[in-house]
CHARMM-style PDB file with segment names, atoms N, HN, CA, C and O in Angstrom:
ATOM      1  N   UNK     1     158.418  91.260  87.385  1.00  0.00      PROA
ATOM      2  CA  UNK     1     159.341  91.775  86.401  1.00  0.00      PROA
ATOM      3  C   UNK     1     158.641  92.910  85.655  1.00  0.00      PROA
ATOM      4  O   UNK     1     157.419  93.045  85.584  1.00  0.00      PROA
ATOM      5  N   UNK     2     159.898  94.002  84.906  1.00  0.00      PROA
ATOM      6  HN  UNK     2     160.890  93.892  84.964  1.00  0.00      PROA
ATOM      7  CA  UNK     2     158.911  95.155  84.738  1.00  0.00      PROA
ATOM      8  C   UNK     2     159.618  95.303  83.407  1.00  0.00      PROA
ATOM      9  O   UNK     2     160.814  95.062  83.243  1.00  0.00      PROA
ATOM     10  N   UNK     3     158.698  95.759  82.379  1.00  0.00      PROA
ATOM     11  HN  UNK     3     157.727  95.955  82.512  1.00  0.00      PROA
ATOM     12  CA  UNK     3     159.470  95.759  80.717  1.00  0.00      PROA
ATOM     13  C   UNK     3     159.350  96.904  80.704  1.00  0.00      PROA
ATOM     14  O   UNK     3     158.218  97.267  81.026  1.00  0.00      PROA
ATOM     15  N   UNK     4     160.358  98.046  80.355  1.00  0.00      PROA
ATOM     16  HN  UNK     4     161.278  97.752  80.094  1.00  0.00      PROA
ATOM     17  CA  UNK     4     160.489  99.107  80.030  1.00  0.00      PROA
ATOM     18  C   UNK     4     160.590  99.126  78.708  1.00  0.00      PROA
ATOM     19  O   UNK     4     161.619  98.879  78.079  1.00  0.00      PROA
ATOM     20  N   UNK     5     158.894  99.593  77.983  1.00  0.00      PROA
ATOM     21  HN  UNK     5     158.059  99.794  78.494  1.00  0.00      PROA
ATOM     22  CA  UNK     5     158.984  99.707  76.245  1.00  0.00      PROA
ATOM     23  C   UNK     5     159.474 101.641  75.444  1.00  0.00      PROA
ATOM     24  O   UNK     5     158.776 102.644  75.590  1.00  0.00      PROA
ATOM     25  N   UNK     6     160.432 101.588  74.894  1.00  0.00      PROA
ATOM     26  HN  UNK     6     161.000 100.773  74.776  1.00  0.00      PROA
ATOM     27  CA  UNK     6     160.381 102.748  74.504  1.00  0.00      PROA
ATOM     28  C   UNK     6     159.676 103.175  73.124  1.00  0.00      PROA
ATOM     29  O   UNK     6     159.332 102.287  72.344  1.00  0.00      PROA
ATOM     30  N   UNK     7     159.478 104.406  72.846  1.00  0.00      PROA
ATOM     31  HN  UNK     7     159.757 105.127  73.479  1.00  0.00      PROA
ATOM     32  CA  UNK     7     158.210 103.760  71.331  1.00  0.00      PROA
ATOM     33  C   UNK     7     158.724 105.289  70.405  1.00  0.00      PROA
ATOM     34  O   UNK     7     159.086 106.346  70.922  1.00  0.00      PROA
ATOM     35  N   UNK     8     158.641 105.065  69.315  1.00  0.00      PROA
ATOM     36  HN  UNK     8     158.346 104.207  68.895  1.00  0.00      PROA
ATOM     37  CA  UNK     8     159.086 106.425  68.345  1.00  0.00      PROA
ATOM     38  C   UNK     8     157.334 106.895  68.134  1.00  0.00      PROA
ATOM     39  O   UNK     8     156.195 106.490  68.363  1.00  0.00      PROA
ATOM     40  N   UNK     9     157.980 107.873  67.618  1.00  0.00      PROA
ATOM     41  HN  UNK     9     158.906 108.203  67.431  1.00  0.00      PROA
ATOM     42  CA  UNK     9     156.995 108.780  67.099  1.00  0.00      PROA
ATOM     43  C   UNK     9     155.975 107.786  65.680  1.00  0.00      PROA
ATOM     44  O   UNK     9     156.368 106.929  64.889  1.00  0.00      PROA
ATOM     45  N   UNK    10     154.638 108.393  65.880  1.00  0.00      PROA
ATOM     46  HN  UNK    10     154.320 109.090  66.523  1.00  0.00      PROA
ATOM     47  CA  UNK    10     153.968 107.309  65.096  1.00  0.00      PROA
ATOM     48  C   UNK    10     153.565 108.528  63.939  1.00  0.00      PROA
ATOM     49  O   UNK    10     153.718 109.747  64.010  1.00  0.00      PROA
ATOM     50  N   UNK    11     153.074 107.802  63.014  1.00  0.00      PROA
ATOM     51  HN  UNK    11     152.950 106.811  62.957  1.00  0.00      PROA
ATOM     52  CA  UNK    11     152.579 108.969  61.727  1.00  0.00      PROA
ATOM     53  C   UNK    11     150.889 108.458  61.775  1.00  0.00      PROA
ATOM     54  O   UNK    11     150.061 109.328  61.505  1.00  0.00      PROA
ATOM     55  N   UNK    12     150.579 107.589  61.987  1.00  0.00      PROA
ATOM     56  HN  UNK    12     151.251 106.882  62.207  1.00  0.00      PROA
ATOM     57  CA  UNK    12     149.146 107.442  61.932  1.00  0.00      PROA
ATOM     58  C   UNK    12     148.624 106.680  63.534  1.00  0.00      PROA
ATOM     59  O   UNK    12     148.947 105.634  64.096  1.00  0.00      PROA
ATOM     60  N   UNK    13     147.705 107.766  63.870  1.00  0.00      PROA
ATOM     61  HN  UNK    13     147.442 108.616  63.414  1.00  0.00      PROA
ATOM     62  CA  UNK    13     146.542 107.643  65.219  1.00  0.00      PROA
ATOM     63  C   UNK    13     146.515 106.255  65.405  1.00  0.00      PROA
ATOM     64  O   UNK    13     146.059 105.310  64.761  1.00  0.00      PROA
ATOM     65  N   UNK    14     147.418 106.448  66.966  1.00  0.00      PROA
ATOM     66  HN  UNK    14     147.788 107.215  67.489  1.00  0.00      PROA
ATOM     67  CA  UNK    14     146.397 104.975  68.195  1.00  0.00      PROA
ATOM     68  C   UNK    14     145.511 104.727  67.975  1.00  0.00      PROA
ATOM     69  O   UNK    14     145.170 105.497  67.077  1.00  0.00      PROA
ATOM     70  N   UNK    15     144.381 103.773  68.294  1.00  0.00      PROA
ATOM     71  HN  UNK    15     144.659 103.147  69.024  1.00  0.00      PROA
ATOM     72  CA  UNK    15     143.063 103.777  68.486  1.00  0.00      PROA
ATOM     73  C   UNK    15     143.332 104.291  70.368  1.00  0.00      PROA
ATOM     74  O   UNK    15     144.351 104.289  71.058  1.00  0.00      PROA
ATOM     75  N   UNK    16     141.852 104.691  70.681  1.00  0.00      PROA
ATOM     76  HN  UNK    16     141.024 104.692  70.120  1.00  0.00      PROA
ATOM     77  CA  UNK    16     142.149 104.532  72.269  1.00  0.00      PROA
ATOM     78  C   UNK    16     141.939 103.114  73.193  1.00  0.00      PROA
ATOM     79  O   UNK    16     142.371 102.877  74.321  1.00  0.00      PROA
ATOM     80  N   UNK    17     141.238 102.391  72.427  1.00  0.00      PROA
ATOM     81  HN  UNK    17     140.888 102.584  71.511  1.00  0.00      PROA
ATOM     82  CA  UNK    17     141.556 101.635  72.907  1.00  0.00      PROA
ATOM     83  C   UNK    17     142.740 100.364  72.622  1.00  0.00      PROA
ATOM     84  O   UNK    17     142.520  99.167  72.435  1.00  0.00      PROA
ATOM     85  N   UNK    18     143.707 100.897  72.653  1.00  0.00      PROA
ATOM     86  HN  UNK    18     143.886 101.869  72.805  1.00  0.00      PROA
ATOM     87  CA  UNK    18     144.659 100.524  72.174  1.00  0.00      PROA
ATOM     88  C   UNK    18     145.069  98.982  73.622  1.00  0.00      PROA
ATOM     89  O   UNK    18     145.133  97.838  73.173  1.00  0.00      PROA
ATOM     90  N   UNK    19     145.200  99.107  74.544  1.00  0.00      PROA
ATOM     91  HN  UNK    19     145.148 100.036  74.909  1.00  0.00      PROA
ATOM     92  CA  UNK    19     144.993  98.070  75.199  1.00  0.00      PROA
ATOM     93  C   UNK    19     144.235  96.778  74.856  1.00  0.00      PROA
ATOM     94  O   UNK    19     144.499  95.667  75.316  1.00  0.00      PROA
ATOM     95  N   UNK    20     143.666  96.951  74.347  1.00  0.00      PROA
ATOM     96  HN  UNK    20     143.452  97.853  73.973  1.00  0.00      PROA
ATOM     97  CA  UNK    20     143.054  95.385  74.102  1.00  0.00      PROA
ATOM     98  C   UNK    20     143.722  95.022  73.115  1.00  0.00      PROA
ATOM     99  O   UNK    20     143.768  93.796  73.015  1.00  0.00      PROA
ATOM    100  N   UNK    21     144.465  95.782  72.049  1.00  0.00      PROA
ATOM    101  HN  UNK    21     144.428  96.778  72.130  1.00  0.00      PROA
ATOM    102  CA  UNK    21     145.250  95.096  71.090  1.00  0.00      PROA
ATOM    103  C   UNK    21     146.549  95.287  71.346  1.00  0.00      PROA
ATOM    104  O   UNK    21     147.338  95.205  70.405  1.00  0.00      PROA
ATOM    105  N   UNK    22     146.987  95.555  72.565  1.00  0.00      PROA
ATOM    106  HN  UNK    22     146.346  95.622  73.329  1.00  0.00      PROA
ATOM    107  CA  UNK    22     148.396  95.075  73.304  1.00  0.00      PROA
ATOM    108  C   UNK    22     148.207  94.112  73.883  1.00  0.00      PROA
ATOM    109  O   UNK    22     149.195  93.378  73.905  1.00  0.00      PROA
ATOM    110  N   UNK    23     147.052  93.617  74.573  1.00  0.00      PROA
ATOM    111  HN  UNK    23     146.249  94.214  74.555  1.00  0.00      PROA
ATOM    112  CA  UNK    23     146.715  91.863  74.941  1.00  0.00      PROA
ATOM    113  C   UNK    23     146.746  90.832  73.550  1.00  0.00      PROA
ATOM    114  O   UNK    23     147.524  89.898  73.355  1.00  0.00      PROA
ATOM    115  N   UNK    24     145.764  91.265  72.755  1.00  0.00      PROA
ATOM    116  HN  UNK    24     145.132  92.024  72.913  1.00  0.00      PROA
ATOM    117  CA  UNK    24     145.712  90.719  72.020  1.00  0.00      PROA
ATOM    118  C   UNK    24     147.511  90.360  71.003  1.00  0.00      PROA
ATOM    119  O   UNK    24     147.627  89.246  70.491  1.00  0.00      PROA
ATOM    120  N   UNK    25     148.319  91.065  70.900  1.00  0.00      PROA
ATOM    121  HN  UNK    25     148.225  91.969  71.316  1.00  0.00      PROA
ATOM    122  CA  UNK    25     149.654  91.324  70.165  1.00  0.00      PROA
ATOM    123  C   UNK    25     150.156  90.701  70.960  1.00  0.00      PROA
ATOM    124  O   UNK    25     151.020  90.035  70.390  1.00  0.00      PROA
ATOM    125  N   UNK    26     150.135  90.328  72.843  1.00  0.00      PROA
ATOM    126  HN  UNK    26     149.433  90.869  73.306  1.00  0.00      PROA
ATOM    127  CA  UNK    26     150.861  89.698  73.517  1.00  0.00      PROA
ATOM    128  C   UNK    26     150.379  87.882  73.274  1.00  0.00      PROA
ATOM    129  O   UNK    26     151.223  86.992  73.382  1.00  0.00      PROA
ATOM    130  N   UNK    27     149.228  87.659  73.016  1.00  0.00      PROA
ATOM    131  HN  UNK    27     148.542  88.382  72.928  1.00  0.00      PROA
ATOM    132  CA  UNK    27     149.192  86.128  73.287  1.00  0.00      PROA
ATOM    133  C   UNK    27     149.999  85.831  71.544  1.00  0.00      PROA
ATOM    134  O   UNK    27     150.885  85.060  71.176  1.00  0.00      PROA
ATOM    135  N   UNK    28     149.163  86.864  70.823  1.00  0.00      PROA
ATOM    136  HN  UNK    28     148.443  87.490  71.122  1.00  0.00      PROA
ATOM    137  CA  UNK    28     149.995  86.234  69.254  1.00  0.00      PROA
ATOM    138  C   UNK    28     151.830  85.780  69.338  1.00  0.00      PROA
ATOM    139  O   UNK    28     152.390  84.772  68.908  1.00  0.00      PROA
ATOM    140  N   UNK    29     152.293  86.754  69.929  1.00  0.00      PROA
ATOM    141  HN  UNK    29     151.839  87.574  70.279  1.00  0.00      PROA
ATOM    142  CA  UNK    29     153.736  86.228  69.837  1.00  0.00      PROA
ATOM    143  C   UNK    29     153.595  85.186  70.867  1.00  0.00      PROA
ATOM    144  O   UNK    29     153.771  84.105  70.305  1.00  0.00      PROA
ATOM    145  N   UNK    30     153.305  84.984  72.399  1.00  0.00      PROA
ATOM    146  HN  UNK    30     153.163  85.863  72.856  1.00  0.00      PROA
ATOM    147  CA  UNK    30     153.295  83.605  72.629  1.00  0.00      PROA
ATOM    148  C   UNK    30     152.593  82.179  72.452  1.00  0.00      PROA
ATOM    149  O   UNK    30     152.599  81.150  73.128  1.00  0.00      PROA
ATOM    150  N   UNK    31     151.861  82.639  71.006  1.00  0.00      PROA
ATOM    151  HN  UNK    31     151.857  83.475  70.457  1.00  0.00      PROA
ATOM    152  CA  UNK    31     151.538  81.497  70.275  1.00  0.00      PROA
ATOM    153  C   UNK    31     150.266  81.300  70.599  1.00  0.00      PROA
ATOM    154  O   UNK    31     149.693  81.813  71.559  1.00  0.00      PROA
ATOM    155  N   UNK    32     149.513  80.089  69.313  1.00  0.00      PROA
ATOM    156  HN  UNK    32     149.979  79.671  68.533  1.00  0.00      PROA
ATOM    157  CA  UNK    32     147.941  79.759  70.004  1.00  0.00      PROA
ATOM    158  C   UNK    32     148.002  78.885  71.134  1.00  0.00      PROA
ATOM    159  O   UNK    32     147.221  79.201  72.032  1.00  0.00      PROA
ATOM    160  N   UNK    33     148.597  78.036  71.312  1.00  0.00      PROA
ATOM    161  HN  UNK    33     149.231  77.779  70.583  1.00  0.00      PROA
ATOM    162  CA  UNK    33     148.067  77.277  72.520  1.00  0.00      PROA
ATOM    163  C   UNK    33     149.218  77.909  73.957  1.00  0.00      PROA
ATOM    164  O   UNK    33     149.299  77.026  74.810  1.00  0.00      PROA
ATOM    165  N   UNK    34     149.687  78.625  74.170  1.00  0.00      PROA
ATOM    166  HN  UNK    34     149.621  79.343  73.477  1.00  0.00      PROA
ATOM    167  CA  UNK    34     149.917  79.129  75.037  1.00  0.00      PROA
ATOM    168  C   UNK    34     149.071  79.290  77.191  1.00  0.00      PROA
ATOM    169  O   UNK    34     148.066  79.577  77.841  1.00  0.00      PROA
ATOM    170  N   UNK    35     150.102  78.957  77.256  1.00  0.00      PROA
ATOM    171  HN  UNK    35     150.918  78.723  76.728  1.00  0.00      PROA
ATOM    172  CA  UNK    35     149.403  78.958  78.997  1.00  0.00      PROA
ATOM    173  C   UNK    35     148.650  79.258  79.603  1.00  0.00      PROA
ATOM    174  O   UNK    35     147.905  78.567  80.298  1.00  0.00      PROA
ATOM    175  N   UNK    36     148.702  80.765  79.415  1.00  0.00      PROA
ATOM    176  HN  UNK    36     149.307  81.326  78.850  1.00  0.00      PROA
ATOM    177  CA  UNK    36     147.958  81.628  79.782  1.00  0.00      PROA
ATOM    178  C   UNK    36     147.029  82.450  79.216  1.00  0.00      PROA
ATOM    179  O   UNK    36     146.889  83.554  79.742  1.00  0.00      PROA
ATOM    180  N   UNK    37     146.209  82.112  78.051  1.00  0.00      PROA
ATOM    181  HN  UNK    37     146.322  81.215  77.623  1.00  0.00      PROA
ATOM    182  CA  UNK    37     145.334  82.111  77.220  1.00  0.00      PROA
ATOM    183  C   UNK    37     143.834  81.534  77.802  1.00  0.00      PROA
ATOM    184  O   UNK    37     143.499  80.389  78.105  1.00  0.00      PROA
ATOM    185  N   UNK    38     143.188  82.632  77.822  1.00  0.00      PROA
ATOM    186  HN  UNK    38     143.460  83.562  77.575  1.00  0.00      PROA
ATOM    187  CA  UNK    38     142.046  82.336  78.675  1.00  0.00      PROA
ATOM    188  C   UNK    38     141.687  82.171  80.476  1.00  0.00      PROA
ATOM    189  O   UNK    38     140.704  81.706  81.051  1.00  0.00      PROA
ATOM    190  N   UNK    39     142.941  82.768  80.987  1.00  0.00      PROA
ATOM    191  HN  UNK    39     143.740  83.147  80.519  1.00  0.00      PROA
ATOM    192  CA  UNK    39     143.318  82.745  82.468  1.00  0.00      PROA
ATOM    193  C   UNK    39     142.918  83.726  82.595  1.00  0.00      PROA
ATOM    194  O   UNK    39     142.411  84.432  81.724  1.00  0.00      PROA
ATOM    195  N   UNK    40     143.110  84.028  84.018  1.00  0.00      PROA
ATOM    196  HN  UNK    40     143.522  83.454  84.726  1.00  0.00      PROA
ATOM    197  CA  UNK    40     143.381  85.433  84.895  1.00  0.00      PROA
ATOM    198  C   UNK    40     144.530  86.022  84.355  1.00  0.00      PROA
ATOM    199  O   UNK    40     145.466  85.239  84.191  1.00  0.00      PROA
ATOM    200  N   UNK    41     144.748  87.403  83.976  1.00  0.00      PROA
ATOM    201  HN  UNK    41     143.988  88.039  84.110  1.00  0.00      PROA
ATOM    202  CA  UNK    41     146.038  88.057  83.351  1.00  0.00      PROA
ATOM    203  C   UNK    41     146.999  87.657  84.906  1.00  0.00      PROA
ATOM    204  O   UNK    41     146.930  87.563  86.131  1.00  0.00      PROA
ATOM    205  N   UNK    42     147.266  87.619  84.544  1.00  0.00      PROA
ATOM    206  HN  UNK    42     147.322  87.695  83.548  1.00  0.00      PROA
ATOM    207  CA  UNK    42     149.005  88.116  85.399  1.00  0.00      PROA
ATOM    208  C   UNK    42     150.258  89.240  84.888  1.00  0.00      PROA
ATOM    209  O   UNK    42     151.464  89.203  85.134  1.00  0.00      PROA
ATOM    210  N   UNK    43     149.497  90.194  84.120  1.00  0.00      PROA
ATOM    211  HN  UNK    43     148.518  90.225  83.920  1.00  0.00      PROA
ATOM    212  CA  UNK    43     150.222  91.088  83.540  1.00  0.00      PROA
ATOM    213  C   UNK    43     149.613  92.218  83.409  1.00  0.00      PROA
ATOM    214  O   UNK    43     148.407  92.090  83.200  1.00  0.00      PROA
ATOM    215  N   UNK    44     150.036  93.381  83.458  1.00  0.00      PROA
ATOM    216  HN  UNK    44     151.016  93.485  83.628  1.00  0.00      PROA
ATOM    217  CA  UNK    44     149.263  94.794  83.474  1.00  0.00      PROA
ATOM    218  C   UNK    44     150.663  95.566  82.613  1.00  0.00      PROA
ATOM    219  O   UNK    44     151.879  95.373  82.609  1.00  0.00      PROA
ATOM    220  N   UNK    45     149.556  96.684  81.805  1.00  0.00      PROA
ATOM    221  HN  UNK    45     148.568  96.840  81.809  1.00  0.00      PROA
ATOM    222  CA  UNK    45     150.040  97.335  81.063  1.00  0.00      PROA
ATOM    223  C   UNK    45     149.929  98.878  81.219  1.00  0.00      PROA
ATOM    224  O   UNK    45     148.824  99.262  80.836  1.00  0.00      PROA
ATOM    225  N   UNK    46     150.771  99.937  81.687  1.00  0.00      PROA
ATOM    226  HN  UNK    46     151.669  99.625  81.999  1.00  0.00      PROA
ATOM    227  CA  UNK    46     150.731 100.944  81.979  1.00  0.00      PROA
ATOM    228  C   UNK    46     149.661 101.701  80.698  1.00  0.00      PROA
ATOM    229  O   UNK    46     149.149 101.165  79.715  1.00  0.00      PROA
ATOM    230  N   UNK    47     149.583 103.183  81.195  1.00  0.00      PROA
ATOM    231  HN  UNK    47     149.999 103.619  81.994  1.00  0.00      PROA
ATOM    232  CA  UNK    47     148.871 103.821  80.247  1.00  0.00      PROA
ATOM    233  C   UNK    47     150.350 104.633  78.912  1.00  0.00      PROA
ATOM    234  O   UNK    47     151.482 104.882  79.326  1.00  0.00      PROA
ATOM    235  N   UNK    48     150.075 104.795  77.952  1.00  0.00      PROA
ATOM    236  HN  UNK    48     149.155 104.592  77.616  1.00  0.00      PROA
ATOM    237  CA  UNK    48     151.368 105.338  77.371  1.00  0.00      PROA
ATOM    238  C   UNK    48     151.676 106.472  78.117  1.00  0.00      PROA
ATOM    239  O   UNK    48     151.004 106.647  79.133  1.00  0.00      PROA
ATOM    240  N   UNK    49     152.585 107.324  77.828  1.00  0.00      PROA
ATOM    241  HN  UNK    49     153.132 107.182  77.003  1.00  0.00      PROA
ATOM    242  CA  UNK    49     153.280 108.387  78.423  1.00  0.00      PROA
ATOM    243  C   UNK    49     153.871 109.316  77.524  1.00  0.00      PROA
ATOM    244  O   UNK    49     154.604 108.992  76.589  1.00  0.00      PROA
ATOM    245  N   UNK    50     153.575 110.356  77.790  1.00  0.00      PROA
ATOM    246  HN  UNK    50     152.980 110.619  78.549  1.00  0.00      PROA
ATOM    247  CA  UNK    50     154.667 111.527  76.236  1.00  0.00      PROA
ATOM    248  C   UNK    50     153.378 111.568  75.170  1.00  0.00      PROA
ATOM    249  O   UNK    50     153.605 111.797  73.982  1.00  0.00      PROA
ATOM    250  N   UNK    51     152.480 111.414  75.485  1.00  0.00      PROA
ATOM    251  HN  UNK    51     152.295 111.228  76.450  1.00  0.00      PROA
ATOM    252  CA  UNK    51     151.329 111.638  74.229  1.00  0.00      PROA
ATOM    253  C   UNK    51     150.629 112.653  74.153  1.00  0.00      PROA
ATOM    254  O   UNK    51     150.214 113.273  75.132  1.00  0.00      PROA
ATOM    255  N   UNK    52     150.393 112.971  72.853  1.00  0.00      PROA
ATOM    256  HN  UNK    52     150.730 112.467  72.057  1.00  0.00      PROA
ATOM    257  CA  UNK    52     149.073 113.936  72.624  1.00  0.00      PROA
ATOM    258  C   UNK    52     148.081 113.544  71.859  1.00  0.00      PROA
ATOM    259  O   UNK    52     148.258 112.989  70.774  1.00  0.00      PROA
ATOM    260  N   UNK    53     146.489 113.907  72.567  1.00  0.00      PROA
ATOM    261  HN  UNK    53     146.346 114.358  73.448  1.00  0.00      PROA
ATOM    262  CA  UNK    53     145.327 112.857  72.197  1.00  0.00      PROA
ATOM    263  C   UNK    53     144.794 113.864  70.927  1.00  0.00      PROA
ATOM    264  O   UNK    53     145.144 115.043  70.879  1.00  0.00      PROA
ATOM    265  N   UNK    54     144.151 113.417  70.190  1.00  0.00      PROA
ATOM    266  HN  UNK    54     143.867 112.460  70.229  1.00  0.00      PROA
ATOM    267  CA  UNK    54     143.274 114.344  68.871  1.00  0.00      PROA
ATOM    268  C   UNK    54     141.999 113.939  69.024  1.00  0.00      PROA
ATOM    269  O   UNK    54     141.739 113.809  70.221  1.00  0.00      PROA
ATOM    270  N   UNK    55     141.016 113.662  68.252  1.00  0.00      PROA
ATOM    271  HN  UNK    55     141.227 113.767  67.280  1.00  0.00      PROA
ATOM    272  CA  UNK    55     139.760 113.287  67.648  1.00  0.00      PROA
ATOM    273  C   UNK    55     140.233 112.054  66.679  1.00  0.00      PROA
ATOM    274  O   UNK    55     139.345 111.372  66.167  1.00  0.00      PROA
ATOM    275  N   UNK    56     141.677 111.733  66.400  1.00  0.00      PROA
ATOM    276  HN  UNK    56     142.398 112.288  66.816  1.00  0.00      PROA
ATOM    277  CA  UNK    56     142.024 110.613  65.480  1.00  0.00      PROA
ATOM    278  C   UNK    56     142.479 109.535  66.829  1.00  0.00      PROA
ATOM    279  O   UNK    56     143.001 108.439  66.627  1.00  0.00      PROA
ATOM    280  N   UNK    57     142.346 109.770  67.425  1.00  0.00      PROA
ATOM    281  HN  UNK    57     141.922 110.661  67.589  1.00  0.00      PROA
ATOM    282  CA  UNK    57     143.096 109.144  68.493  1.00  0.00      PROA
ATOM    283  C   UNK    57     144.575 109.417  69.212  1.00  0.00      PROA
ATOM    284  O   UNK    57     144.580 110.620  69.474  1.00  0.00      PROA
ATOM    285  N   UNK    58     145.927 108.773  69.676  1.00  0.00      PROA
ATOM    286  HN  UNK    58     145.923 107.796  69.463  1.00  0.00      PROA
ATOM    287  CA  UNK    58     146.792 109.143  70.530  1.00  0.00      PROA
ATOM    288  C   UNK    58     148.130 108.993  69.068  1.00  0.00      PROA
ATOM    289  O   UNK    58     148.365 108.229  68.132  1.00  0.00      PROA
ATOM    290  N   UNK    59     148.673 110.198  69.645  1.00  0.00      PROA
ATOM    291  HN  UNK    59     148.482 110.818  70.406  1.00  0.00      PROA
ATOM    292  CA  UNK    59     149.675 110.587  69.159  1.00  0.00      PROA
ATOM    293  C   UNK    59     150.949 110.494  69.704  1.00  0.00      PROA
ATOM    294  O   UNK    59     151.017 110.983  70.831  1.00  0.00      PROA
ATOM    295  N   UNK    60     152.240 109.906  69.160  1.00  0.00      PROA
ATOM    296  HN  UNK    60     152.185 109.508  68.244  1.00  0.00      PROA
ATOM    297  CA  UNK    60     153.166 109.838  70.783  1.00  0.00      PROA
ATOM    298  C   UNK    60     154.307 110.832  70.222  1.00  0.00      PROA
ATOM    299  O   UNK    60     154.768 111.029  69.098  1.00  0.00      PROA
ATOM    300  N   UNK    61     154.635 111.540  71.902  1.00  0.00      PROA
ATOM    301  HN  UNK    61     154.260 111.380  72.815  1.00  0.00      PROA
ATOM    302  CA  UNK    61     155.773 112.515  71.602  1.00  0.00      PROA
ATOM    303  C   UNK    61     157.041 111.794  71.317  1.00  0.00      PROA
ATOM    304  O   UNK    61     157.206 110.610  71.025  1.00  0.00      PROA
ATOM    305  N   UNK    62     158.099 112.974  71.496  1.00  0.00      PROA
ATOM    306  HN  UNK    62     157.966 113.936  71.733  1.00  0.00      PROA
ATOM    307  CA  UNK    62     159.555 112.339  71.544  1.00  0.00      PROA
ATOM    308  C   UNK    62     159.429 111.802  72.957  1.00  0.00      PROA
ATOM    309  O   UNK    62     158.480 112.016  73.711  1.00  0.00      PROA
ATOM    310  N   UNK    63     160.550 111.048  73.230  1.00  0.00      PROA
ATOM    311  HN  UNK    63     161.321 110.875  72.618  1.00  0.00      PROA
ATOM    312  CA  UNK    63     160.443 110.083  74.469  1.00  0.00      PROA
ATOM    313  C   UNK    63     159.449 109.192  75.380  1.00  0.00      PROA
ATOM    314  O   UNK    63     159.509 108.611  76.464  1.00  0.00      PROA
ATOM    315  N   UNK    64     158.330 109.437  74.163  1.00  0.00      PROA
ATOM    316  HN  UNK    64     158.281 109.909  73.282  1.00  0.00      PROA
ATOM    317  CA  UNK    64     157.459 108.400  74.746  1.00  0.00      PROA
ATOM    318  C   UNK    64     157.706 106.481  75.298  1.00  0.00      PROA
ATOM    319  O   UNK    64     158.520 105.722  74.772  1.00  0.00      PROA
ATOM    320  N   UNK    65     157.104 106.250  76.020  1.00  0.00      PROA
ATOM    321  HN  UNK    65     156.443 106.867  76.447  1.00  0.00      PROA
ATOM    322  CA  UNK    65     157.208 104.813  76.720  1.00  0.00      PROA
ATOM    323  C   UNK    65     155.505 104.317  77.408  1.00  0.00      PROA
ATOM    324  O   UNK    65     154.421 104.900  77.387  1.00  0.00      PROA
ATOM    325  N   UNK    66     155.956 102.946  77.992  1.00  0.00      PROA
ATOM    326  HN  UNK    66     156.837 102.472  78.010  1.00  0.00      PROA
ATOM    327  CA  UNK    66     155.052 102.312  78.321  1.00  0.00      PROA
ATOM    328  C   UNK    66     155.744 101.650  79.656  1.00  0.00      PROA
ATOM    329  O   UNK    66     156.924 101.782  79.980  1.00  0.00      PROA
ATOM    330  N   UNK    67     155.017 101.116  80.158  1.00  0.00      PROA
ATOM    331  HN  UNK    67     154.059 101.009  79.894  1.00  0.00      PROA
ATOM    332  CA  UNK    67     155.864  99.826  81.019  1.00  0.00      PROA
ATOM    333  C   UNK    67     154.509  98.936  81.196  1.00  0.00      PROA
ATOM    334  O   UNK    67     153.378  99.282  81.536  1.00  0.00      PROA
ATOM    335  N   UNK    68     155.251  97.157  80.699  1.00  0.00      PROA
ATOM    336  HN  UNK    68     156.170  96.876  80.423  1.00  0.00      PROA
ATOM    337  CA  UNK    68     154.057  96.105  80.871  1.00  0.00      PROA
ATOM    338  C   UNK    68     154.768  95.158  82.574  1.00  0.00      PROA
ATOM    339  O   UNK    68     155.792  94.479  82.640  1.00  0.00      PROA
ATOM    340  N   UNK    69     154.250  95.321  83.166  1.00  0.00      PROA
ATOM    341  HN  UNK    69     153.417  95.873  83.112  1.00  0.00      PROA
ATOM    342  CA  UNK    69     154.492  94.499  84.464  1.00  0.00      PROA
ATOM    343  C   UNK    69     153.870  93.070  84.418  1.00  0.00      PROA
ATOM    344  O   UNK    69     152.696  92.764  84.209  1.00  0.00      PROA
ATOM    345  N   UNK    70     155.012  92.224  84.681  1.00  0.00      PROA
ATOM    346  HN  UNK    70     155.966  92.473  84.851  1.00  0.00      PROA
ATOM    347  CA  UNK    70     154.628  90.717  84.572  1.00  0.00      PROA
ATOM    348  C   UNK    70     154.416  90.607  86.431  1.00  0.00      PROA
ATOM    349  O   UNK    70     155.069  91.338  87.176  1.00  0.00      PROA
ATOM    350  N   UNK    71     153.448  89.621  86.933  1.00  0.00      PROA
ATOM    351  HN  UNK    71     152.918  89.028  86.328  1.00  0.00      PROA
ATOM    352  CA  UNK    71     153.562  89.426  87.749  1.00  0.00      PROA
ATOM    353  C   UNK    71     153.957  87.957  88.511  1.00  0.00      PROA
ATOM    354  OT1 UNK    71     154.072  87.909  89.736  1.00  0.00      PROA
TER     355      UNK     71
END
């Protein structure tokens, strides 16, 4: 299954590593004791799209997106 995220324009800088706190934001909403917490992922998270990078980190354009693939 494939989640098509759409995302507005941000006023304050991504970090770059912004992936680890899209894992991290994913187990919080499915809770602490959750399934798949401490497994092998079974999920991948595209890189964003529509961005422009600074020295503050990632900036997102108009029509920016993501896509997280469950597997």
């Amino acid at each position: 299954m494939r989640i098509y995220l759409k995302l507005s324009k941000n006023k304050r800088a991504i970090p770059f590593n912004y992936q680890e706190l899209l894992t991290a934001t994913m187990h919080k909403w499915l809770g602490r004791d959750n399934a798949i917490h401490g497994t092998s992922a079974n999920y991948s998270f595209s890189w964003i799209q529509n961005t422009k990078a600074s020295k503050e980190g990632i900036f997102l354009k108009e029509g920016a997106y993501f896509i997280n693939e469950i597997l």
